[in-house]
matplotlib code that plots the C-alpha trace (Angstrom):
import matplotlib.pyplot as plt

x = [62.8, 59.5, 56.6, 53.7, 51.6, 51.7, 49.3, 46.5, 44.7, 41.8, 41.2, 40.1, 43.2, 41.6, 43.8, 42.0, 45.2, 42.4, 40.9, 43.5, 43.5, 39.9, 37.6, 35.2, 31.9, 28.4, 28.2, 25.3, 28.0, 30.5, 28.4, 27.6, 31.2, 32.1, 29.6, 30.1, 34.0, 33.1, 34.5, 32.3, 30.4, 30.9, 28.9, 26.0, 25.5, 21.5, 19.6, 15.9, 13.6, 10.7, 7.5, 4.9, 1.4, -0.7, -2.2, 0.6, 2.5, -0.9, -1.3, 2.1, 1.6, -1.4, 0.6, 3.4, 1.9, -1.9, -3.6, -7.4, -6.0, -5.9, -2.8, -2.2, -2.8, -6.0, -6.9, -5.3, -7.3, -10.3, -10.3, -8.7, -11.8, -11.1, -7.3, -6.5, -10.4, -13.2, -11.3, -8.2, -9.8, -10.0, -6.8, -5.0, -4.0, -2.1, 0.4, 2.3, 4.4, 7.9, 10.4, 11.4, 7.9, 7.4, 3.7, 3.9, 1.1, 0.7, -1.1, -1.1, 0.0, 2.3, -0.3, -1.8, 1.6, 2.4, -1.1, -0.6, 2.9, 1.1, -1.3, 1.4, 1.0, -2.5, -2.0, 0.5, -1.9, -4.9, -2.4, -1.3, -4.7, -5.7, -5.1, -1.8, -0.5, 1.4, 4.6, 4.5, 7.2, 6.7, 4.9, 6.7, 4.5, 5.2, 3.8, 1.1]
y = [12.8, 13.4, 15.2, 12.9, 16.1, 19.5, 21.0, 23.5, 25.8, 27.3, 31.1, 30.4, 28.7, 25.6, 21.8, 20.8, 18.5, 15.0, 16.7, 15.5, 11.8, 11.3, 10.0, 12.2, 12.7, 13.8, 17.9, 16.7, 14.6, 16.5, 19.4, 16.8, 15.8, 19.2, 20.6, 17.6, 17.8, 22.0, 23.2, 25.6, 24.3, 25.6, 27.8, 25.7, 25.3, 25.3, 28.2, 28.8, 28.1, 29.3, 27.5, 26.4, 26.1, 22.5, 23.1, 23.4, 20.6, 18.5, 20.2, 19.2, 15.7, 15.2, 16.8, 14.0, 11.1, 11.4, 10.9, 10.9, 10.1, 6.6, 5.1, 2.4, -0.1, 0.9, 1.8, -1.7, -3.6, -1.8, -2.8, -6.1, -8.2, -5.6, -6.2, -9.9, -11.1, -12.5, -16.0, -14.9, -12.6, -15.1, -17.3, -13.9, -10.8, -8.1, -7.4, -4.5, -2.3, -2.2, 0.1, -0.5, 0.0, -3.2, -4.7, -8.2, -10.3, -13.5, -16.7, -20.3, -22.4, -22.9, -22.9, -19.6, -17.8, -19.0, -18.1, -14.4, -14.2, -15.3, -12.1, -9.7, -6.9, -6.6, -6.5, -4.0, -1.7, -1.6, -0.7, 1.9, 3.1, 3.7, 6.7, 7.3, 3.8, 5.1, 4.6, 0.9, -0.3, -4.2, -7.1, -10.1, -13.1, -15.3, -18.1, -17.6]
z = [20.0, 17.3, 18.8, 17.6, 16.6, 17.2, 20.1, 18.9, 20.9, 20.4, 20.9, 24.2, 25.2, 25.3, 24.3, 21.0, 20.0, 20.6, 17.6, 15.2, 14.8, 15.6, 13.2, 11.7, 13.3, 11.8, 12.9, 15.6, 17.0, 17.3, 18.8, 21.7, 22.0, 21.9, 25.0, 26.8, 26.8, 27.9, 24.3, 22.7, 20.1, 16.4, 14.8, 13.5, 9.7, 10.1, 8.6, 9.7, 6.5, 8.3, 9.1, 6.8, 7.7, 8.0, 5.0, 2.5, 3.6, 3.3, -0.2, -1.1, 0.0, -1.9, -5.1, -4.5, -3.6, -5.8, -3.4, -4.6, -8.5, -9.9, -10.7, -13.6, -11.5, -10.1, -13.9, -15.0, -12.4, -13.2, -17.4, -17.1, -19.0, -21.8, -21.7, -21.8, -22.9, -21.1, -22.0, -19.5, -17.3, -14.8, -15.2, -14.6, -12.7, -12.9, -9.9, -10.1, -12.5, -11.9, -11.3, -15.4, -16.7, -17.2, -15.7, -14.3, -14.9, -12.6, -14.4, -12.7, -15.4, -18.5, -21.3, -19.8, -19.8, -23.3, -24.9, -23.2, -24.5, -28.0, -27.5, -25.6, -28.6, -28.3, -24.4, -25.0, -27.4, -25.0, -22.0, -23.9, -24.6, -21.4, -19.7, -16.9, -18.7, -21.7, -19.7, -19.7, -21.8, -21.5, -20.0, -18.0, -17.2, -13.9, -12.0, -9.6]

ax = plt.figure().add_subplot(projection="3d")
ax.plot(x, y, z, "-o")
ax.set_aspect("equal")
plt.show()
């Protein structure tokens, strides 16, 4: 008669055999398994990376996120009349700039969109002109 697997021990004579047709675990999980079932646990793959003081990681976060630094949008927001015209200021707003650099520009009817389409590559030049808003490659109009 087949043996269905072959038992393992461990160095410590311990039965690890339940090991071999059990589903892999995350290595926190399996280090619970492991000292709740009385096994040893492995050797853990953490390494110590030190710690960093308050001030760093609030330095670091200001780097990342830019914080105290306008972004486009604030910029955008903030020239808008000079953008689009005093004519479609107010039938108008800028939203947001995608994750394709394209900024999307709500207006509330179907003559507005169309006239801004008409006007899209002197929209495009004044974005472009303002600073942190070189990267926007394109303009999408929807209904708002």
């Amino acid at each position: 008669m087949p043996e269905k697997h072959a038992r393992t021990h461990t160095p410590g004579n311990r039965d690890t055999s339940w090991l071999a047709g059990a589903r892999t675990y995350k290595p926190h999980v399996r280090d619970l398994i492991s000292s709740l079932r009385g096994f040893e646990a492995p050797e853990s793959r953490a390494t110590d990376r030190g710690t960093k003081g308050l001030d760093s990681v609030i330095e670091a976060c200001i780097e990342r996120y830019q914080i105290g630094k306008d972004t486009p949008e604030e910029t955008i927001a903030r020239n808008w009349r000079s953008i689009v015209g005093e004519q479609f200021a107010h039938l108008c707003a800028p939203e947001r700039i995608d994750n394709t650099d394209t900024l999307l520009i709500k207006a509330p009817g179907a003559v507005a969109r169309r006239e801004l389409v008409f006007r899209e590559a002197r929209i495009m030049t004044a974005l472009r002109s303002l600073p942190g808003c070189g990267h926007i490659r394109g303009i999408a109009f929807r209904a708002g």
